[in-house]
C-alpha positions as a printed Julia matrix, in Angstrom:
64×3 Matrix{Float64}:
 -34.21  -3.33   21.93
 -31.63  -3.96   24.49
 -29.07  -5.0    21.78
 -29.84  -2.12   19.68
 -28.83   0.7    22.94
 -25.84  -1.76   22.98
 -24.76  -1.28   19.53
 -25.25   2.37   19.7
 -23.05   2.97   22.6
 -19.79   1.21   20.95
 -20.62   3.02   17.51
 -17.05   4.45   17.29
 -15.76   0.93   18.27
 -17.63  -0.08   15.36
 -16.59   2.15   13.14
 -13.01   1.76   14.33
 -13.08  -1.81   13.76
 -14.57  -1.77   10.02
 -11.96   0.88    8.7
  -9.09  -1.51   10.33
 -10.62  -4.55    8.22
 -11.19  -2.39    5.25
  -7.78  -0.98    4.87
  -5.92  -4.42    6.08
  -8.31  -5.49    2.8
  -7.05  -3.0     0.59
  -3.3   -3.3     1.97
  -0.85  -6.0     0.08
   2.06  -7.43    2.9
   4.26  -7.63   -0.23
   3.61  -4.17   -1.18
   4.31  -2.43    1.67
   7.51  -4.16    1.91
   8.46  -2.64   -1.42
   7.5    0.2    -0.11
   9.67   0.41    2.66
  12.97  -1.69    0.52
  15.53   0.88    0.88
  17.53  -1.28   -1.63
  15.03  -0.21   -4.41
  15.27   3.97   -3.99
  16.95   4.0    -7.39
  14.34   1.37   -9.12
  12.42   3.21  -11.67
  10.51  -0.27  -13.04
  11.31  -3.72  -14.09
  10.69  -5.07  -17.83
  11.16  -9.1   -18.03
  12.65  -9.37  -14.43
  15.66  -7.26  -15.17
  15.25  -3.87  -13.28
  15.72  -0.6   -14.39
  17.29   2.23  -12.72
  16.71   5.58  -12.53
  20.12   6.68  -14.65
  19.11   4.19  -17.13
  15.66   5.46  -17.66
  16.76   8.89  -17.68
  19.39   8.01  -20.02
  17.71   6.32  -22.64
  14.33   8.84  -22.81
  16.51  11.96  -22.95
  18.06  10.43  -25.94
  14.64  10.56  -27.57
Protein backbone atom coordinates (compact mmCIF):
# COMPACT_ATOMS: atom_id res chain seq x y z
CA UNK A 1 0.00 0.00 0.00
CA UNK A 2 2.93 2.08 0.83
CA UNK A 3 4.11 2.02 -2.86
CA UNK A 4 0.79 2.81 -4.13
CA UNK A 5 0.61 6.54 -1.75
CA UNK A 6 4.12 6.73 -3.37
CA UNK A 7 3.07 6.54 -6.86
CA UNK A 8 0.23 8.82 -6.30
CA UNK A 9 2.19 11.64 -4.94
CA UNK A 10 4.71 11.89 -8.11
CA UNK A 11 1.60 11.43 -10.54
CA UNK A 12 2.56 14.60 -12.52
CA UNK A 13 6.21 13.31 -12.49
CA UNK A 14 4.74 10.42 -14.06
CA UNK A 15 2.88 11.85 -16.40
CA UNK A 16 5.69 14.24 -17.26
CA UNK A 17 8.00 11.52 -17.85
CA UNK A 18 5.67 9.32 -20.27
CA UNK A 19 4.77 12.34 -22.64
CA UNK A 20 8.77 13.05 -22.84
CA UNK A 21 9.26 9.24 -23.98
CA UNK A 22 6.23 9.35 -26.12
CA UNK A 23 7.04 12.34 -28.16
CA UNK A 24 11.06 11.55 -28.23
CA UNK A 25 9.18 8.16 -29.84
CA UNK A 26 7.27 9.91 -32.28
CA UNK A 27 10.18 12.55 -33.05
CA UNK A 28 12.82 11.56 -36.04
CA UNK A 29 16.62 13.38 -35.19
CA UNK A 30 16.83 13.54 -39.02
CA UNK A 31 13.60 15.20 -39.36
CA UNK A 32 13.85 17.84 -37.21
CA UNK A 33 17.05 18.74 -38.73
CA UNK A 34 15.22 19.23 -42.00
CA UNK A 35 13.13 21.06 -40.27
CA UNK A 36 15.30 23.53 -39.02
CA UNK A 37 17.90 23.41 -42.64
CA UNK A 38 17.68 26.94 -43.55
CA UNK A 39 19.42 25.82 -46.82
CA UNK A 40 16.13 24.02 -47.86
CA UNK A 41 13.43 27.22 -47.45
CA UNK A 42 13.08 27.12 -51.23
CA UNK A 43 12.78 23.04 -51.46
CA UNK A 44 9.36 22.23 -52.57
CA UNK A 45 10.23 18.14 -52.90
CA UNK A 46 12.77 15.87 -54.35
CA UNK A 47 11.93 13.24 -57.29
CA UNK A 48 15.02 10.67 -57.86
CA UNK A 49 17.47 12.68 -55.57
CA UNK A 50 17.41 15.78 -57.67
CA UNK A 51 15.47 18.53 -55.70
CA UNK A 52 12.96 20.71 -56.76
CA UNK A 53 12.49 24.25 -56.03
CA UNK A 54 9.82 26.28 -55.43
CA UNK A 55 10.19 28.45 -58.96
CA UNK A 56 10.43 25.22 -60.67
CA UNK A 57 7.32 23.75 -59.28
CA UNK A 58 5.48 26.82 -59.72
CA UNK A 59 6.74 27.04 -63.12
CA UNK A 60 5.97 23.91 -64.56
CA UNK A 61 2.13 23.47 -62.85
CA UNK A 62 1.11 26.96 -63.97
CA UNK A 63 1.95 25.83 -67.39
CA UNK A 64 -0.76 23.20 -67.01
Amino acid sequence: MAILSKIRERSMFLIIIIGLALFAFVLDPSTLGDFFDSSKVNQVGEINGESISLQEFTGRVGSL
